[in-house]
C-alpha positions as CSV (number, residue, x, y, z in Angstrom):
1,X,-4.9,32.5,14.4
2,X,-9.0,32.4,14.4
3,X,-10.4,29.9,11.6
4,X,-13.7,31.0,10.3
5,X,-16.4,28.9,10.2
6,X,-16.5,29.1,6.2
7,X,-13.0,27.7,6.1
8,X,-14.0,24.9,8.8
9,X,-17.2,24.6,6.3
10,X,-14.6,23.8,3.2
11,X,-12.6,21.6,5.0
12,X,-15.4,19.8,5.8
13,X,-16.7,19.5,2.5
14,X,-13.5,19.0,1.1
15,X,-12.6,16.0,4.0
16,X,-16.3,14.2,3.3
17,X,-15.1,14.4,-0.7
18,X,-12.3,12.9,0.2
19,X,-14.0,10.3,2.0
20,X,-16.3,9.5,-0.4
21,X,-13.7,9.0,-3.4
22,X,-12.0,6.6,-0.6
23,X,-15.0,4.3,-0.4
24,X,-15.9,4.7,-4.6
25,X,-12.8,3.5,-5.1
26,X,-12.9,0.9,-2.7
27,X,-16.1,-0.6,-4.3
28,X,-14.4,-0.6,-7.6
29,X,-11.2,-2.9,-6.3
30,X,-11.5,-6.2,-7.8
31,X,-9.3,-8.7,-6.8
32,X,-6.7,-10.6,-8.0
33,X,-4.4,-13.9,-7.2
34,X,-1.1,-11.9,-8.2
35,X,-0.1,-8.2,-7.6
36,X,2.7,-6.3,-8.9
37,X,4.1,-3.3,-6.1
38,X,6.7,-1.3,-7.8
39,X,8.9,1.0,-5.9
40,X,10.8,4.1,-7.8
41,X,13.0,6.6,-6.2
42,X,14.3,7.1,-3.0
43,X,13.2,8.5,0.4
44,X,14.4,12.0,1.2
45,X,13.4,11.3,5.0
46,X,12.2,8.4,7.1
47,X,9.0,7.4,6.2
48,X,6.7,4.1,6.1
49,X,4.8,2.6,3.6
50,X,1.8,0.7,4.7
51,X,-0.2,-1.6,2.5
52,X,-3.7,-3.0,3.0
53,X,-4.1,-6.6,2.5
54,X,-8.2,-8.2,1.8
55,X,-8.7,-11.3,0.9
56,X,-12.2,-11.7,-1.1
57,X,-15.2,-11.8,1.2
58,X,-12.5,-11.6,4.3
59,X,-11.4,-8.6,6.5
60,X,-8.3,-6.1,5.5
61,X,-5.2,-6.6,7.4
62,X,-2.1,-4.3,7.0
63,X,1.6,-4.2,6.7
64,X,3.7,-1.0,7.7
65,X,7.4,-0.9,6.4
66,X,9.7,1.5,8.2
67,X,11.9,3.1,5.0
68,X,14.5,4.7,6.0
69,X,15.9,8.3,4.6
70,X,17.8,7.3,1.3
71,X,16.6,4.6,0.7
72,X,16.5,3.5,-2.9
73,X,13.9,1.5,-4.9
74,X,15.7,-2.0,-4.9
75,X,16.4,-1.5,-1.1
76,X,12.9,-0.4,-0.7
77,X,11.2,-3.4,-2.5
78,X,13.2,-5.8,-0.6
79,X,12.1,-4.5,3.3
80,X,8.9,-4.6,1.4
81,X,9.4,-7.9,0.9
82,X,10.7,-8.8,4.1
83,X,7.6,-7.1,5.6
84,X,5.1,-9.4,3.7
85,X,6.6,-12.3,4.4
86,X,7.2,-11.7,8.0
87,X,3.5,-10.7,8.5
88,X,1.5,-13.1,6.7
89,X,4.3,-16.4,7.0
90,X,5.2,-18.7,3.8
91,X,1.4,-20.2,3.7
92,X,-0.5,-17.0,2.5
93,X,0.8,-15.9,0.1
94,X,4.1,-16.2,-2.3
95,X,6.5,-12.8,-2.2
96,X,9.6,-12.3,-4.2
97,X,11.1,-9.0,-6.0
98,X,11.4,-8.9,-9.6
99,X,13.8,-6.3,-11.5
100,X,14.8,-5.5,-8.5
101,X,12.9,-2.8,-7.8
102,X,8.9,-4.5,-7.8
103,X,7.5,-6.7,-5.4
104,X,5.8,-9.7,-6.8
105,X,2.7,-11.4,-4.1
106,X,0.7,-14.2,-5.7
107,X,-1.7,-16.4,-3.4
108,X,-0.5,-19.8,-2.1
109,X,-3.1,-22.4,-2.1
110,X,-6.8,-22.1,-1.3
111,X,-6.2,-18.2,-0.3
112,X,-8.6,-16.5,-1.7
113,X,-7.9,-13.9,-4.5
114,X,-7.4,-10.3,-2.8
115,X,-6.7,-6.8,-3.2
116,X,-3.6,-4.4,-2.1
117,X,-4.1,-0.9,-1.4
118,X,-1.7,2.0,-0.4
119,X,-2.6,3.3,2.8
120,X,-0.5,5.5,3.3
121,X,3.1,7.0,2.0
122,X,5.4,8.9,4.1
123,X,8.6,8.3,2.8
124,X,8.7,11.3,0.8
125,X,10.3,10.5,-2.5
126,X,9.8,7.3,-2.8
127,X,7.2,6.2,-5.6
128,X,4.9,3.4,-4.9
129,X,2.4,2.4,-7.2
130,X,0.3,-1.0,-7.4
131,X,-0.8,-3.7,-11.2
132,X,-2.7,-6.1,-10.8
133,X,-0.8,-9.3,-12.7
């Protein structure tokens, strides 16, 4: 199969659009000292979930969560959980699910307020969207 340089000229328009909304969005975060991850669903096959952590005026750091197929939303919040914790320790920041199926992280301390973005989604099926509290 031969790809024609007009279609390798769309994608790359369409991949530097992309891009661009990426970075516009980026500039528009603004931090918080409490975020709200909420979970819905459930897998239909293995996936992760991985989460960007940046603290104001610091660098992002991330957390993959390996979700396996059928899992459900309270399952899912609570590897999230896990995950959080496990990465970043009991100083950073303060994790806990609420209604079982939402992830509640709120700063500890003099950490500075930050922002939580979805990387990426593979666990196809499983919703994950992000409030800022």
């Amino acid at each position: 199969m031969q790809i024609h340089s007009r279609q390798v000229r769309v994608m790359q328009v369409l991949a530097l659009l992309v891009l661009s909304l990426a970075v516009a969005f980026a500039a528009l975060a603004t931090p918080s000292n409490k975020w709200r991850v909420q979970l819905g669903g459930s897998a239909n096959v293995d996936g992760e979930v991985e989460l960007s952590f940046t603290p104001k005026g610091g660098t992002a750091s991330s957390v993959v969560v390996a979700i396996p197929k059928g899992t459900h939303e309270n399952r899912a919040a609570q590897l999230v959980r896990d995950a959080i914790k496990k990465a970043y320790g009991k100083n950073v920041y303060k994790v806990a699910t609420d209604d079982g199926e939402d992830v509640l992280v709120k700063k500890r301390g003099s950490t500075p307020d930050f922002e939580i973005v979805v990387v990426r989604n593979t666990a196809e099926g499983l919703r994950v969207s992000l409030d800022r509290e």
